[in-house]
LOZA-968235 format. One line per field, with one value per residue (C-alpha): residue number from 1; residue in three letters; x, y, z. Coordinates in Angstrom, 2 decimals, always signed. Example, Ala and Ser with C-alpha at 12.3 -4.5 7.8 and 13.67 -1.06 7.14 Angstrom:
2
pos = c(1|2)
code = c(Ala|Ser)
X = c(+12.30|+13.67)
Y = c(-4.50|-1.06)
Z = c(+7.80|+7.14)
//
This chain:
358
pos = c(1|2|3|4|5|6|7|8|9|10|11|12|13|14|15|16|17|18|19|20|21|22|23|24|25|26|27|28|29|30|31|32|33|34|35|36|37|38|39|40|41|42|43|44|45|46|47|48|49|50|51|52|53|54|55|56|57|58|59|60|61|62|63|64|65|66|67|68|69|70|71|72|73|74|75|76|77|78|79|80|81|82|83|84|85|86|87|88|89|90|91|92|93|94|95|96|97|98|99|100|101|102|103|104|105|106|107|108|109|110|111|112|113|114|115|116|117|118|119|120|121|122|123|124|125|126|127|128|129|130|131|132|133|134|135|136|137|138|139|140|141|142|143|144|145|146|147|148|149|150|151|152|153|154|155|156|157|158|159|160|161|162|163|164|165|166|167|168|169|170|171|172|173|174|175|176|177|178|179|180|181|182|183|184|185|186|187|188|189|190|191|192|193|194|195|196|197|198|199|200|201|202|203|204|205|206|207|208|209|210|211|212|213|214|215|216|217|218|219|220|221|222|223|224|225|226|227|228|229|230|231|232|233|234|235|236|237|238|239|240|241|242|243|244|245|246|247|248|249|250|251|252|253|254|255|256|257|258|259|260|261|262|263|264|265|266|267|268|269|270|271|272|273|274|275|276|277|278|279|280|281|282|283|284|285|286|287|288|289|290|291|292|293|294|295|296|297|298|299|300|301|302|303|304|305|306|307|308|309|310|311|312|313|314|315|316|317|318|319|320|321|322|323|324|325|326|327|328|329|330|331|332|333|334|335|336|337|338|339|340|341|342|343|344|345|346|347|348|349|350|351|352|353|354|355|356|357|358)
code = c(Unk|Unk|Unk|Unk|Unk|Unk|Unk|Unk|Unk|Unk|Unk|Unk|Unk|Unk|Unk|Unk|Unk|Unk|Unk|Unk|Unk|Unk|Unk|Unk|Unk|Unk|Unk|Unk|Unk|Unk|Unk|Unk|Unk|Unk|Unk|Unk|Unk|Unk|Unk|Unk|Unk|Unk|Unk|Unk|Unk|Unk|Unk|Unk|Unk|Unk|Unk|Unk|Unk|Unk|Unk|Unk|Unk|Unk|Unk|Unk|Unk|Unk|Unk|Unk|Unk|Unk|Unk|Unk|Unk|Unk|Unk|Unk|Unk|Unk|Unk|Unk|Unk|Unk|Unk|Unk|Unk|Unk|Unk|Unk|Unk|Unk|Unk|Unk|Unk|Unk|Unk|Unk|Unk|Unk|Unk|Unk|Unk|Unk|Unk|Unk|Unk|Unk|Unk|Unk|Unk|Unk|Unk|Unk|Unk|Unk|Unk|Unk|Unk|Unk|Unk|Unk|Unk|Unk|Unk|Unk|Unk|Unk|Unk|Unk|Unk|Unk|Unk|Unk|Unk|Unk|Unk|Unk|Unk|Unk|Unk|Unk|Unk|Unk|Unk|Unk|Unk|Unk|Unk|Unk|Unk|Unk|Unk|Unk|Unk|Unk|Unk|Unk|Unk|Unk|Unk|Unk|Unk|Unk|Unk|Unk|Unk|Unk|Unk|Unk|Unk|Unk|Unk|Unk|Unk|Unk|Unk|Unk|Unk|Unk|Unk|Unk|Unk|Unk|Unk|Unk|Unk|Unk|Unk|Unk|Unk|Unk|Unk|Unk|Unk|Unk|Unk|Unk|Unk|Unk|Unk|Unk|Unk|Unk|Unk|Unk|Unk|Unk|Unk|Unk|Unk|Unk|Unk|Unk|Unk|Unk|Unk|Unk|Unk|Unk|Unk|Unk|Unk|Unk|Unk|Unk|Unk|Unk|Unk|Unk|Unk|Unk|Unk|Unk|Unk|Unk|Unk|Unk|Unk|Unk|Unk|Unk|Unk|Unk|Unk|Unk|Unk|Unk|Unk|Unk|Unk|Unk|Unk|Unk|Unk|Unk|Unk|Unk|Unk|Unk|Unk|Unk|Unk|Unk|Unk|Unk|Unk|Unk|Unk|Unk|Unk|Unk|Unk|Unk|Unk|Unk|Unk|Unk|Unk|Unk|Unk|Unk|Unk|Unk|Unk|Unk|Unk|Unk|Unk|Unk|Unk|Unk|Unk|Unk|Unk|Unk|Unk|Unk|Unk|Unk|Unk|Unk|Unk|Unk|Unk|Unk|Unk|Unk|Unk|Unk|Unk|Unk|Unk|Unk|Unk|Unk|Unk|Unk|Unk|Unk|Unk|Unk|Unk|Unk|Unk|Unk|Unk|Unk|Unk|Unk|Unk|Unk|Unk|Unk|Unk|Unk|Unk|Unk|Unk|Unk|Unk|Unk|Unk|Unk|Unk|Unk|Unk|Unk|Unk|Unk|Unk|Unk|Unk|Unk|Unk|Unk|Unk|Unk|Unk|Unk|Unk|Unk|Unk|Unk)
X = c(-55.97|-55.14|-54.99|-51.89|-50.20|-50.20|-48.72|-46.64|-45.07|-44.90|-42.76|-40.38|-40.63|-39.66|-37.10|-35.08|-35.32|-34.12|-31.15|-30.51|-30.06|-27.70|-25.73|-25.71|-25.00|-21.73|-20.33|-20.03|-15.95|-15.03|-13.69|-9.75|-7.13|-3.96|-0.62|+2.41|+5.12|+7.70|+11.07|+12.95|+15.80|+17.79|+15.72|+12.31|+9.25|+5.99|+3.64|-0.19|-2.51|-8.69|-10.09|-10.09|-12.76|-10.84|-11.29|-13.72|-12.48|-15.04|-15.64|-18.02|-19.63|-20.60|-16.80|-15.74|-11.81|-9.93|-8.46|-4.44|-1.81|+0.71|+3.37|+1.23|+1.39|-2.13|-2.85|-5.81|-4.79|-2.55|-5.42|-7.75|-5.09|-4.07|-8.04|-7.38|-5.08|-8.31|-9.39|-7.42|-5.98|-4.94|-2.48|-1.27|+2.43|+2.77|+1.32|+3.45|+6.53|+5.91|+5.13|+8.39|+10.51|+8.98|+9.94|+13.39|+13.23|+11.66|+12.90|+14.87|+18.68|+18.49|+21.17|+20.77|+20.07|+24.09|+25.32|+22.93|+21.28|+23.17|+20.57|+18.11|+18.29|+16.86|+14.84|+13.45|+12.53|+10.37|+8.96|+7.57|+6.04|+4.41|+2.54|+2.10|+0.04|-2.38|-2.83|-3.86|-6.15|-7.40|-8.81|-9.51|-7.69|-7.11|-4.00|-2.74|-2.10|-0.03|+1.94|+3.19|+3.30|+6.43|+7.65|+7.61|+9.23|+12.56|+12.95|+13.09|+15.49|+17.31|+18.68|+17.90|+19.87|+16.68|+17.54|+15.43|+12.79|+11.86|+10.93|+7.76|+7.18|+7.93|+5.67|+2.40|+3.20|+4.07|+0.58|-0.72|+0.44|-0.22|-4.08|-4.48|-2.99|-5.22|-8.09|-11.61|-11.68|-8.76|-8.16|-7.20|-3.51|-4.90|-6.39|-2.23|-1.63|-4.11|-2.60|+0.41|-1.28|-0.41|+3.26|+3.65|+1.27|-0.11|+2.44|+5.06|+3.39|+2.73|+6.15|+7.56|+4.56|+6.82|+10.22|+9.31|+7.12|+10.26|+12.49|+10.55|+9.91|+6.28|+6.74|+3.84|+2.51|+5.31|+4.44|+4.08|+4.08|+0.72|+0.24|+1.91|+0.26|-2.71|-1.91|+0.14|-2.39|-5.26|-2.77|-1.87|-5.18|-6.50|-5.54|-6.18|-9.55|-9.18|-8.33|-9.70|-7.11|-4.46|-5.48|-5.44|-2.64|-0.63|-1.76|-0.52|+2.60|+3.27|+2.59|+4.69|+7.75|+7.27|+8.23|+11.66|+14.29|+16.31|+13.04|+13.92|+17.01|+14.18|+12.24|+8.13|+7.76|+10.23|+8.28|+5.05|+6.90|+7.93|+4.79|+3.06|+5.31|+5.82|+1.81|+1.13|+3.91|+2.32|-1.53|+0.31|+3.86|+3.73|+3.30|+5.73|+4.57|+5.71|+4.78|+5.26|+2.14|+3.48|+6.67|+5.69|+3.54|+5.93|+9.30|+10.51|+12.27|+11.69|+16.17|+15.31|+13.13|+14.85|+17.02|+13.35|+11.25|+13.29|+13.19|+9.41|+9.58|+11.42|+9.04|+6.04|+7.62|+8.33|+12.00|+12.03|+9.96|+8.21|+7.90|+5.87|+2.67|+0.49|+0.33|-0.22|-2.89|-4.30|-4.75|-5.78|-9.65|-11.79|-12.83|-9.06|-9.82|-7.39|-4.22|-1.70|-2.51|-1.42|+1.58|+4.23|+7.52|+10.05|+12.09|+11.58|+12.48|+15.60|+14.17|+11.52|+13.95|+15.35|+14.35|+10.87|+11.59|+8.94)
Y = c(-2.28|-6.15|-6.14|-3.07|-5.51|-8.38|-6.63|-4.76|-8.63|-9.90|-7.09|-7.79|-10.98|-10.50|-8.10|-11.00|-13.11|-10.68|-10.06|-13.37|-14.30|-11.18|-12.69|-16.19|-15.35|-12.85|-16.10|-18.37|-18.99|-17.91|-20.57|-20.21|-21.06|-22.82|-22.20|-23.18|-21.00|-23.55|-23.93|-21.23|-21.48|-18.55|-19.93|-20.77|-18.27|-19.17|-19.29|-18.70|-17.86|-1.53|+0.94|+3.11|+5.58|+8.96|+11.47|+13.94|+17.68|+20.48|+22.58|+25.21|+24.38|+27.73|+28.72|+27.84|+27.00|+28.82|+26.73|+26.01|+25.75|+22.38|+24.37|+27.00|+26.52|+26.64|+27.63|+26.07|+22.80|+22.76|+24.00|+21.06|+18.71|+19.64|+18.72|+15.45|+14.89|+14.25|+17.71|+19.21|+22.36|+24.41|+22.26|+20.43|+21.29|+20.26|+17.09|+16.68|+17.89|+15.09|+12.79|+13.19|+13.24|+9.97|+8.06|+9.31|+7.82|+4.37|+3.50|-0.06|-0.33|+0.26|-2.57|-4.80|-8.15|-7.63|-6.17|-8.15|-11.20|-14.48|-17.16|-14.61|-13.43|-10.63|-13.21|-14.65|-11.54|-10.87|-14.11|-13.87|-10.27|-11.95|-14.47|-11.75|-9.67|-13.18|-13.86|-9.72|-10.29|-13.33|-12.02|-8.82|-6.55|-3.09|-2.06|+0.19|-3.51|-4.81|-1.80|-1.85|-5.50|-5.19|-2.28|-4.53|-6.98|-5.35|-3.31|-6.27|-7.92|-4.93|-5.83|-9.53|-12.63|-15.06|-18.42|-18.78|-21.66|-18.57|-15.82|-17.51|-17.11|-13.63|-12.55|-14.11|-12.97|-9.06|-9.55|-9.99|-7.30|-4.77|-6.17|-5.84|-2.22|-1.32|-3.53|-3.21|-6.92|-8.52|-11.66|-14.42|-16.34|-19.38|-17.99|-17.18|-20.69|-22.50|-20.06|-21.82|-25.18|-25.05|-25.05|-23.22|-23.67|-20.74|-20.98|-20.20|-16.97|-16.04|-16.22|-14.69|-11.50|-10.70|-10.91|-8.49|-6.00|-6.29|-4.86|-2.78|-1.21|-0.95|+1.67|+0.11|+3.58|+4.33|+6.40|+4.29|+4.95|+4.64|+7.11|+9.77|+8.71|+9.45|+13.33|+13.10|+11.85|+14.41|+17.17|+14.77|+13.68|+17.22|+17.95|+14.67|+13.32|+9.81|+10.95|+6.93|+5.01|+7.61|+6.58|+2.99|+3.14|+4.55|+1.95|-0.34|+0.86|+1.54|-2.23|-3.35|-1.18|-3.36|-6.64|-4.35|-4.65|-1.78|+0.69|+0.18|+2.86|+5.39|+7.05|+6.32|+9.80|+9.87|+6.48|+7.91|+11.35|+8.71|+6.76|+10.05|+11.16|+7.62|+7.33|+10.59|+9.72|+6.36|+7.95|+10.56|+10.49|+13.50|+15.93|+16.47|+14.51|+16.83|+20.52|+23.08|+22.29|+18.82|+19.82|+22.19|+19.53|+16.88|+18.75|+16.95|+18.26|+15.92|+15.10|+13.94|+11.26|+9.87|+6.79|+5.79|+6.49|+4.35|+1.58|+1.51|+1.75|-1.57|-3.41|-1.80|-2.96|-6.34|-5.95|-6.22|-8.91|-10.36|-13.81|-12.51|-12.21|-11.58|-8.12|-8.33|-10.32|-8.35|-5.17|-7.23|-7.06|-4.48|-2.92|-1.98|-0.88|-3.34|-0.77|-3.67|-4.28|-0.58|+0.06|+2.62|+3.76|+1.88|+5.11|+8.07|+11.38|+13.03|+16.27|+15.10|+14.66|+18.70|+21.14|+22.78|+26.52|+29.02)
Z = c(+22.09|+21.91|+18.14|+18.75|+21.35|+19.37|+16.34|+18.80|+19.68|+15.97|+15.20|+17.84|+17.04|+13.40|+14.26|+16.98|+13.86|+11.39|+13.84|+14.73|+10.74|+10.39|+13.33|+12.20|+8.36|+9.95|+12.53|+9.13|+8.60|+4.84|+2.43|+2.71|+0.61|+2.05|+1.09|+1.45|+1.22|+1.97|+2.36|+0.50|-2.26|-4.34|-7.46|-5.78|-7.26|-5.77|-8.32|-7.96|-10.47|-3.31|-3.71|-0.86|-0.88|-1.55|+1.34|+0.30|+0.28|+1.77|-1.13|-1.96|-5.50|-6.20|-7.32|-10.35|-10.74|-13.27|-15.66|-15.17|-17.41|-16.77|-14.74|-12.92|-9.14|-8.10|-4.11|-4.26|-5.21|-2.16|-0.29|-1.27|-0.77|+2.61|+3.44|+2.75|+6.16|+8.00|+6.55|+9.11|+6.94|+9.97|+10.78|+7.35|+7.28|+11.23|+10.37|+6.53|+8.55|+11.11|+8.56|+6.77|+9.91|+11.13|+7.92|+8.29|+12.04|+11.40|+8.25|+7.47|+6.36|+2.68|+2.11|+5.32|+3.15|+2.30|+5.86|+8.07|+7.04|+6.25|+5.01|+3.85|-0.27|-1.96|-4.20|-1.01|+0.07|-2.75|-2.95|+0.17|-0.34|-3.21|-1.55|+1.24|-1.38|-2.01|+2.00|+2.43|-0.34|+0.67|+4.04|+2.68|+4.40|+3.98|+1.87|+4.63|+6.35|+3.52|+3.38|+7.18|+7.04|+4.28|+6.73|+10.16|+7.86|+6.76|+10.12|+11.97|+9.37|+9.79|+13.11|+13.26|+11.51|+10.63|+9.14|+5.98|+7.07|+9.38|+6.78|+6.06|+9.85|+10.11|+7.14|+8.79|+12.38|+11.04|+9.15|+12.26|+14.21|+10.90|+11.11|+14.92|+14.40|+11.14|+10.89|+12.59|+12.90|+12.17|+10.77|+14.33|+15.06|+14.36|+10.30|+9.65|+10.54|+8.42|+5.99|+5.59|+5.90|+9.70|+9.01|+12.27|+15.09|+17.17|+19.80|+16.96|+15.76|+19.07|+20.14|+16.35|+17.60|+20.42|+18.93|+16.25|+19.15|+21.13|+17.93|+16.93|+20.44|+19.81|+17.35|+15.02|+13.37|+10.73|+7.41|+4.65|+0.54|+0.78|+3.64|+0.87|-1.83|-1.12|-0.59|-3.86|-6.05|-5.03|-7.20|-9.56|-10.80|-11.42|-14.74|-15.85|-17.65|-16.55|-12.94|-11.66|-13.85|-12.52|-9.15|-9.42|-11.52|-8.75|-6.58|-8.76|-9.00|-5.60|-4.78|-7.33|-5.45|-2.34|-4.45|-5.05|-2.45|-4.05|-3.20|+0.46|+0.09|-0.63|+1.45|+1.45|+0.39|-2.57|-3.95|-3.68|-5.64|-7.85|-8.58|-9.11|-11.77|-13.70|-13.54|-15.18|-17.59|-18.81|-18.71|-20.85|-22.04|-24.56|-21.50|-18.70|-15.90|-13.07|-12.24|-9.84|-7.45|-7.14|-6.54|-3.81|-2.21|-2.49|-1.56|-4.40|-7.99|-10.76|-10.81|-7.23|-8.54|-11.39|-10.27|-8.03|-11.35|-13.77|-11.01|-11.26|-14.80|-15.17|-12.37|-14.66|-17.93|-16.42|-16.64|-12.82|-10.82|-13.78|-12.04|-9.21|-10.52|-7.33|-7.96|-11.72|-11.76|-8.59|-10.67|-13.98|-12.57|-14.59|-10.67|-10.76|-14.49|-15.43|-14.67|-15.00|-19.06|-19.43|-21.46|-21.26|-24.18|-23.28|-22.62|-20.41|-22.16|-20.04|-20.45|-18.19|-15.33|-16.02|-13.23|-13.85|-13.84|-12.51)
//
């Protein structure tokens, strides 16, 4: 009996240890990298040299799928894809339909840098996006943050004339407000300040948090490119063999389109359309790179997407953006199969743009 009580203590013992090493290991601050964005010019480029875990569909594995021609509008595609919003089929179209009303309602001025903003350029804009996409990976946070971090960013400029040595500002204190809303444990004020070599104390950011709440009336929970994506590339991939690189490839891509101010016009929806199709097109350019499911699911025809498309082509080619390398070099890693090497003809066939008929 007194030999089971003391091994009955040792283990306790051994498990406060074993906890208080797990707590002590999690309370040590990473190593972080300082930058300084800076003040601003219409020449300045900052120069500095994820995968989500798709959502699983509910599928019985004792039907087999019958194999589907290019064009052929399959119902159970759509089916399998409408699992993936939360795997909530029942009510898929009331959720798409709200989807794609809300981006209509909390979208940015597609052309405010000309009709608002005085100080503020579309170079600097992209510029700081760019360094943007090295502070999100450098506290690891999820790409869902980075995507409604851009969005905070060019609502508020939208409305509000920011002098340039501000922008910087903005960026880290939208970051911070997209990680509270997004992230499990989010990254604290005081991190985005070392970030920027404490170019702005606390009481800035703070301060910076509120303005852009206030403007954007606590409406934090906008559709993003991502957000569409994600139900996009569930059709897309399934006629593909190298369904992984189509994935990350269209992550890729989609990133890239927040470094291009002239994506704002568009809807999130019509980029993601867009991504889809110029991502099938590079994994295979000798097959059309839309069909009928896709076009059902997306609500888009493949004329609708061809001014967006040929804008991603050029950012992809590195005829757009090619000083802003964040992204690049992001997607250059072998864990994102190294998507950003890929190569594409420098032309997109115009047929591929005609109406796919039924």
């Amino acid at each position: 009996m007194a030999d089971q009580e003391n091994c009955g203590v040792r283990v306790t013992r051994l498990a406060k240890k074993r906890a208080m090493e797990a707590i002590e290991s999690l309370s040590q601050p990473a190593n972080k990298k300082r930058v300084v964005l800076g003040e601003l010019s219409n020449n300045s480029i900052l120069r500095s040299h994820d995968k989500l875990p798709k959502t699983k569909c509910i599928q019985n594995k004792n039907l087999k799928k019958p194999v589907l021609t290019n064009n052929e509008l399959s119902v159970e595609k759509l089916e399998d894809a409408s699992l993936d919003l939360q795997m909530c089929e029942t009510y898929d179209s009331d959720i798409y339909d709200y989807l794609r009303n809300m981006e209509v309602k909390r979208r940015p001025l597609g052309d405010y840098i000309e009709k608002v903003q005085r100080d503020v350029t579309v170079n600097m804009r992209s510029v700081l996006v760019d360094w943007l996409v090295e502070v999100a990976g450098e506290y690891k946070l999820l790409p869902d943050t980075l995507y409604l971090t851009i969005s905070y960013i060019d609502r508020f400029l939208s409305v509000n004339v920011l002098n340039r040595q501000r922008l910087q500002l903005l960026g880290v204190s939208s970051m911070l407000i997209a990680a509270k809303y997004e992230e499990i444990t989010p990254p604290q004020t005081e991190d985005f300040c070392d970030i920027t070599d404490n170019t702005y104390a606390k009481q800035e950011v703070v301060k910076m948090e509120a303005e852009v709440l206030k403007t954007l009336r606590f409406e934090m929970g906008n559709p993003t490119v991502k957000t569409f994506l994600r139900r996009f590339i569930s059709i897309g991939q399934e006629d593909y063999d190298t369904s992984l690189k189509l994935e990350f490839l269209s992550y890729y891509l989609a990133e890239l389109s927040l470094l291009e101010y002239s994506c704002i016009k568009f809807l999130p929806s019509m980029v993601a359309a867009s991504v889809t199709f110029l991502s099938r097109f590079i994994l295979n350019p000798n097959s059309h790179p839309w069909n009928l499911a896709l076009e059902k699911l997306s609500g888009y025809k493949s004329s609708d997407l061809k001014e967006c498309v040929k804008i991603l082509h050029d950012l992809q080619s590195s005829r757009r953006a090619a000083n802003l390398v964040a992204i690049r070099e992001k997607y250059k890693q072998h864990k994102f199969k190294c998507v950003s090497e890929l190569s594409s003809p420098m032309v997109i066939p115009a047929s591929f743009f005609d109406n796919i008929r039924e």
